[in-house]
C-alpha positions in Angstrom: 0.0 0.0 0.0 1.4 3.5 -0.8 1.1 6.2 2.1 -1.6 8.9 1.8 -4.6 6.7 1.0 -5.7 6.6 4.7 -9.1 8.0 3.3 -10.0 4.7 1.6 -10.7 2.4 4.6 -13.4 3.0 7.0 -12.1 0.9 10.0 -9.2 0.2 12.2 -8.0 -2.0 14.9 -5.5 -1.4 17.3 -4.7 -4.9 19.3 -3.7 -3.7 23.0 -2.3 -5.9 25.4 -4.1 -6.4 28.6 -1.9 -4.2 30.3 -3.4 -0.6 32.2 0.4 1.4 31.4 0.0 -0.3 27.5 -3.6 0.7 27.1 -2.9 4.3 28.5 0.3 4.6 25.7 -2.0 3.6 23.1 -4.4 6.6 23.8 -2.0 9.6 21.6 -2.2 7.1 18.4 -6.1 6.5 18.8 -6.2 10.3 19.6 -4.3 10.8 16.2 -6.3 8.4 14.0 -9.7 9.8 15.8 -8.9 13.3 14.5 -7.1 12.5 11.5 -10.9 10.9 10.5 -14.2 11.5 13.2 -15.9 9.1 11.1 -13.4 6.6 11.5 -14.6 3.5 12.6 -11.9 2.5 15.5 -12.1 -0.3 18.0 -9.1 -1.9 20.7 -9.2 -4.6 22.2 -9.7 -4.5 25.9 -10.8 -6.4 28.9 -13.7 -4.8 31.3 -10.9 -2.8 33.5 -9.0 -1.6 30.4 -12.1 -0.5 28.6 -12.6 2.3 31.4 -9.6 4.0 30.1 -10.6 4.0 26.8 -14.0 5.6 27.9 -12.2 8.2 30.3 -10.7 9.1 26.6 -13.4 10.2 25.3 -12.4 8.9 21.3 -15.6 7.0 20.6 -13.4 4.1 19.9 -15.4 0.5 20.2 -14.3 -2.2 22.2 -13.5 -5.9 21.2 -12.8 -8.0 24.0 -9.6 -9.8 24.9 -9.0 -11.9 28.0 -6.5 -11.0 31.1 -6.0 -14.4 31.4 -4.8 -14.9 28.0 -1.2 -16.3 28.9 -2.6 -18.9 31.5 -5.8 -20.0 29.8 -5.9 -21.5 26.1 -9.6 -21.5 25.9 -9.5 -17.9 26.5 -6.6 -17.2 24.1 -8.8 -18.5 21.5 -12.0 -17.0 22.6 -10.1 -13.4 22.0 -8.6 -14.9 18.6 -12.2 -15.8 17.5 -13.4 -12.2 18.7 -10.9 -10.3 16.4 -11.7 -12.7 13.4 -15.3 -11.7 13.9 -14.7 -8.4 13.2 -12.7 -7.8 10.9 -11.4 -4.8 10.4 -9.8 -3.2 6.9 -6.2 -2.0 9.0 -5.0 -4.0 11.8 -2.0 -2.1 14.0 -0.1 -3.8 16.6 2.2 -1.6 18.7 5.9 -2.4 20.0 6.1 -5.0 22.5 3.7 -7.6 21.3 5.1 -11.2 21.4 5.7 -12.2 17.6 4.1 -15.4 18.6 0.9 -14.0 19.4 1.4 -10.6 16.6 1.2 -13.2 14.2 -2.0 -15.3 15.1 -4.1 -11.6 15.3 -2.7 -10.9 12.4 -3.3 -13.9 10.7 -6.8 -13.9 12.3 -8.0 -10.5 11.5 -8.2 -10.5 7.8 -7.2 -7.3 7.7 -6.2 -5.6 4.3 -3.5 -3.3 5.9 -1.7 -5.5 9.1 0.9 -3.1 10.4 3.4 -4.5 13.7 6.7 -3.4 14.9 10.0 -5.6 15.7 10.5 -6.3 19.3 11.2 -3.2 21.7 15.2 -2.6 20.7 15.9 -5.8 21.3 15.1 -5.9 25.1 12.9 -8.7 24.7 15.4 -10.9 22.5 12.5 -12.4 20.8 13.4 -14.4 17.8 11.3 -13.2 15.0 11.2 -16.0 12.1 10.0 -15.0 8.2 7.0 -17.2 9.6 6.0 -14.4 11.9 7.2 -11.7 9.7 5.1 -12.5 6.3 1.7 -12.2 8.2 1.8 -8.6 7.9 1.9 -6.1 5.3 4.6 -3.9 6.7 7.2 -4.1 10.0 8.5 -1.1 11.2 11.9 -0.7 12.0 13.6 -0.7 15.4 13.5 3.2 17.1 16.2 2.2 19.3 15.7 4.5 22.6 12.2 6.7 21.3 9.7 6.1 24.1 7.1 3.9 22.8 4.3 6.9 22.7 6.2 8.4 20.1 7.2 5.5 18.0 3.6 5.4 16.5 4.4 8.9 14.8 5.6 6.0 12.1 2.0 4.9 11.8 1.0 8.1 11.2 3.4 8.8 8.7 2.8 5.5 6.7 -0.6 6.9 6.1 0.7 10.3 4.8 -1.1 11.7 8.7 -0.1 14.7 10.3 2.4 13.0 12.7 1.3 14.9 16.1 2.0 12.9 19.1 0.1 14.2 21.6 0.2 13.4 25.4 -2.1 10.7 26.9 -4.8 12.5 28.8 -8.0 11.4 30.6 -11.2 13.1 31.2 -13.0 12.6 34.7 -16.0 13.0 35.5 -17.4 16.0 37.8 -19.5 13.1 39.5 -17.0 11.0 40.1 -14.7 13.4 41.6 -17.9 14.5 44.4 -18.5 10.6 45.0 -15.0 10.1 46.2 -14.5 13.4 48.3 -17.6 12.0 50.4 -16.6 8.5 50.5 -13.2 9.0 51.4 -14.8 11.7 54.3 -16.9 9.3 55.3 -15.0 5.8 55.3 -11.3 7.3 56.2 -12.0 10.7 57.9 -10.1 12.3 55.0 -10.8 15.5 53.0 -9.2 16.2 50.0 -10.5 19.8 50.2 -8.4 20.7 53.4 -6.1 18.1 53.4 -2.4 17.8 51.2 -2.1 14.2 50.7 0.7 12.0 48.4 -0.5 9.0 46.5 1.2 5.8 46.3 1.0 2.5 44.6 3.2 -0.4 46.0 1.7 -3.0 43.6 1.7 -4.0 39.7 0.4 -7.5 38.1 1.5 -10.6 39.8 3.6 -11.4 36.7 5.9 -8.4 37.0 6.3 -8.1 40.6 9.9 -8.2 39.9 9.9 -4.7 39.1 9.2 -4.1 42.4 11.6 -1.7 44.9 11.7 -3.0 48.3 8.7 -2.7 50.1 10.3 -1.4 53.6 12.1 1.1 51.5 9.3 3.0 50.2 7.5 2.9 53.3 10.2 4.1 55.3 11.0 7.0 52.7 7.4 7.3 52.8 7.4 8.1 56.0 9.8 10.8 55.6 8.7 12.4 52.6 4.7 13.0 54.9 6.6 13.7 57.9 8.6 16.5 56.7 5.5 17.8 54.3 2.9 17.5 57.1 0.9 15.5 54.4 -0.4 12.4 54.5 -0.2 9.0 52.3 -3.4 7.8 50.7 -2.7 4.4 49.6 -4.2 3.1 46.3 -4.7 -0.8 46.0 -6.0 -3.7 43.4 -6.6 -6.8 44.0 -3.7 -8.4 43.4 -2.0 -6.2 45.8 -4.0 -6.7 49.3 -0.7 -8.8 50.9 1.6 -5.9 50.2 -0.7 -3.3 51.7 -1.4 -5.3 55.0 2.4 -6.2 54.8 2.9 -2.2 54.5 0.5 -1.1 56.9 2.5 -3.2 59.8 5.8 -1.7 58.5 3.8 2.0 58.8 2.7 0.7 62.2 -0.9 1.4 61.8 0.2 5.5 61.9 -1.7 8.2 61.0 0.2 9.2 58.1 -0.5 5.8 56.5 -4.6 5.2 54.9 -5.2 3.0 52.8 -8.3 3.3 50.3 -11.3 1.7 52.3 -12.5 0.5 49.3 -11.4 -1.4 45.8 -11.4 1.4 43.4 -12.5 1.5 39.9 -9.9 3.1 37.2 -12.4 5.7 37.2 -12.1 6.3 40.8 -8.4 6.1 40.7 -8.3 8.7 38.0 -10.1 11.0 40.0 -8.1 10.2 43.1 -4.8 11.1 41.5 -6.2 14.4 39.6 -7.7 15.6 42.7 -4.1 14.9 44.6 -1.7 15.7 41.9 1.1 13.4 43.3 2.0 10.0 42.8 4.9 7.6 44.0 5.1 4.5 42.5 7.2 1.5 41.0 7.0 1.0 37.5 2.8 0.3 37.1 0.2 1.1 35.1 -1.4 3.6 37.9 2.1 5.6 37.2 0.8 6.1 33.7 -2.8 7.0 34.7 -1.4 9.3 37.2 0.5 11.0 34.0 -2.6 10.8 31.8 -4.9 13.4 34.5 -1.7 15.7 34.7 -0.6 14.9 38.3 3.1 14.6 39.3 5.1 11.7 38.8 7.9 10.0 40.7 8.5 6.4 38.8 10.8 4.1 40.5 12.7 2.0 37.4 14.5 -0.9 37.9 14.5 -4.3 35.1 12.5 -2.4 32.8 13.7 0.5 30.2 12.3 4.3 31.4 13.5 5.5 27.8 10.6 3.0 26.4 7.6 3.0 29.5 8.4 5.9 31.6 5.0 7.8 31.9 4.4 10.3 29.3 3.6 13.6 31.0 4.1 17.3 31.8 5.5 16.8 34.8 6.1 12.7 35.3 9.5 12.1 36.6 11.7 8.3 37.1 14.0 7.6 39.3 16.5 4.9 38.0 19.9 3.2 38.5 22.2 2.6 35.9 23.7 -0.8 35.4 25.5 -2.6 32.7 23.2 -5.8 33.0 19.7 -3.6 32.3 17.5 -3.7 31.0 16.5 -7.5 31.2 12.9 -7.3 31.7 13.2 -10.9 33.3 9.8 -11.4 35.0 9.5 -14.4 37.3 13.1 -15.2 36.7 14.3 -11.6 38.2 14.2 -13.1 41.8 17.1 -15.4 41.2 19.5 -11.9 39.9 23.0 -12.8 39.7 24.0 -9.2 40.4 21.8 -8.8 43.6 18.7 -7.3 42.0 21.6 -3.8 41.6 19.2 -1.6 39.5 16.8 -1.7 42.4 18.6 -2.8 45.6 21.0 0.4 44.4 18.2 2.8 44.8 18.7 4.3 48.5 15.6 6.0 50.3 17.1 9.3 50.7 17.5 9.2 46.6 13.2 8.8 46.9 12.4 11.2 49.3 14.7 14.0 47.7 13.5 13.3 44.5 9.3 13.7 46.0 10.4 16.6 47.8 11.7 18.6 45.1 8.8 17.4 42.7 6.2 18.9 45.8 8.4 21.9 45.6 7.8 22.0 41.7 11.6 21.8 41.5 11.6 19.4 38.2 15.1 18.1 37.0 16.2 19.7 34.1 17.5 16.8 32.3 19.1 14.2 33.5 20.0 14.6 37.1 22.4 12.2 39.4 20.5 12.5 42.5 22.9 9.8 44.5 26.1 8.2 43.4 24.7 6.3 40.3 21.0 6.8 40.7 19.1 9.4 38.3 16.5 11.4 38.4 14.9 12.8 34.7 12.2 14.2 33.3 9.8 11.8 31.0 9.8 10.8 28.0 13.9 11.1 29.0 14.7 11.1 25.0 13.2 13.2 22.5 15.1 11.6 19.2 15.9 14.4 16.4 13.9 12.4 13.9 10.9 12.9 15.8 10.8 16.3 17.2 9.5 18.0 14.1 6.5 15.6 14.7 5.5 16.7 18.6 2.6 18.7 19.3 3.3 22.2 20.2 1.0 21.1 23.6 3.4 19.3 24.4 6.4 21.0 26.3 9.7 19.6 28.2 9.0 21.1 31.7 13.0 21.2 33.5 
């Protein structure tokens, strides 16, 4: 297909993984493609808690559904396959990251005229990608070695002969959902957002990449700090796969003041609304980071196995705090646990390196750049890179804020 002939097809599917930070990335392409075309049919696949960001959005885009539990259950896997086969759409698009394994069956199983994919993010994932997986799409992009991954779909846009604007992720919240919270969280914790200063945090992610984890005493203790020294407090957010780390942090916190969790299991909705109306977050490297980003609140992401270059939130004012090490990234998973090197890119991360970082981000005191806030450890703005080949193709709304 030659580029600038985007006008010909009336639909377009973007295959998301069932990840929240992967769904949120996706949301400047969809953006792009919505107002490239408003009467562009466009649908990504989603599972029930994902499909609340792509409402918050507000692009009209349709939903196909696609298991969580792809990777443990078969019947599932092909339940989703089936889904996408069903409907067919004329341009299939598969962002970086995707196992070729699993690229290639959606490919092969959407019937799309147009199937677009990239290679494997710069390498880190060292998948071996075979002519097999290769010939089931139309066109491959090439490796951006080091372009976050928002930007690399400026490509897509360019393919079709698109204005390539990468915009910022954002989320709309609801005025509703915003009143509903300040008089639960008055009513179940004693805590009002209107009088109160209080810091999010998020000690959790999906079972699968706990590895990514820092040390849970570590972030409480610099926790501590950070709402001692602030006079704020720490509301904590939670999912359900992270109830053992919250009692585990709650008995670390002692049962202080300073320390409240969320009485209740919050929608992504609810979350959203949490972290606009408290416009800071400290996290590891999760999808809530990314949300956090997405409603314009502060960001301090702590890094370890995983590549901030590639999946730091995308934001005005999203910062990550990382070690440098010759081993990183692996992205190891499971296997992460059995580190030669000691789990370095995280066990190198001191407390003090956290709590200065928070403190200058409540102070709006953003690093200009990359910073070395401790002896190895850095502190930069994100997106950290902003490639020469793609900063003719950045929306003036977006800004570098040092």
């Amino acid at each position: 297909m030659m580029t600038g002939t985007f006008d010909l097809y009336s639909s377009v599917l973007v295959f998301a993984h069932s990840g929240i930070g992967d769904t949120v990335m996706l949301l400047p392409l969809l953006r792009a493609l919505r107002e490239a075309d408003p009467c562009l049919t466009i649908a990504c696949t989603a599972h029930p808690q994902t499909a609340q960001i792509l409402e918050m959005a507000d692009l009209h885009v349709e939903v196909v559904p696609w298991p969580k539990n792809w990777r443990k259950e078969p019947i599932a896997l092909l339940r989703g396959l089936r889904d996408i086969k069903t409907y067919r759409p004329e341009i299939l698009i598969v962002p970086p990251g995707i196992n070729p394994h699993l690229a290639s069956w959606v490919a092969r199983m959407s019937g799309s005229a147009e199937r677009l994919a990239f290679l494997a993010e710069h390498g880190a994932f060292h998948f071996n990608v075979s002519s097999f997986h290769l010939k089931a799409f139309t066109h491959v992009f090439p490796r951006m070695d080091y372009a976050h991954k928002v930007d690399q779909f400026s490509c897509v846009l360019d393919f079709f002969g698109l204005p390539a604007l990468i915009k910022k992720p954002t989320l709309r919240i609801e005025p509703d959902v915003i009143r509903l919270i300040r008089e639960r969280l008055l009513a179940e914790a004693r805590l009002c957002l209107l009088s109160e200063e209080v810091i999010c945090t998020h000690f959790g992610c999906e079972p699968v990449n706990r590895a990514r984890l820092w040390p849970l005493p570590r972030m409480v203790r610099a926790l501590e700090s950070v709402c001692k020294e602030s006079g704020r407090r720490c509301l904590v957010l939670w999912g359900p796969n992270d109830v053992d780390l919250v009692h585990e942090a709650q008995w670390l916190a002692r049962n202080e003041d300073w320390f409240v969790p969320l009485p209740w299991k919050a929608t992504l909705k609810e979350v959203a609304g949490l972290l606009g109306m408290t416009k800071i977050l400290v996290s590891n490297d999760c999808g809530i980071a990314h949300i956090a980003a997405a409603v314009g609140a502060k960001v301090v992401a702590i890094f370890g196995p995983t590549d901030p270059r590639f999946h730091g939130p995308y934001g005005r004012q999203s910062t990550v705090l990382y070690r440098k090490v010759s081993c990183g990234p692996c992205y190891p998973r499971e296997h992460y646990f059995r580190c030669p090197y000691g789990r370095e890119c995280l066990s190198g991360i001191s407390e003090n390196s956290v709590v200065d970082a928070t403190v200058r981000l409540l102070n709006d005191d953003f690093p200009a750049g990359e910073h070395e806030i401790s002896n190895g450890v850095f502190w930069a703005s994100s997106p950290l890179t902003r490639p020469a080949t793609l900063s003719s193709r950045t929306s003036p709304d977006y800004e570098d804020k040092a």
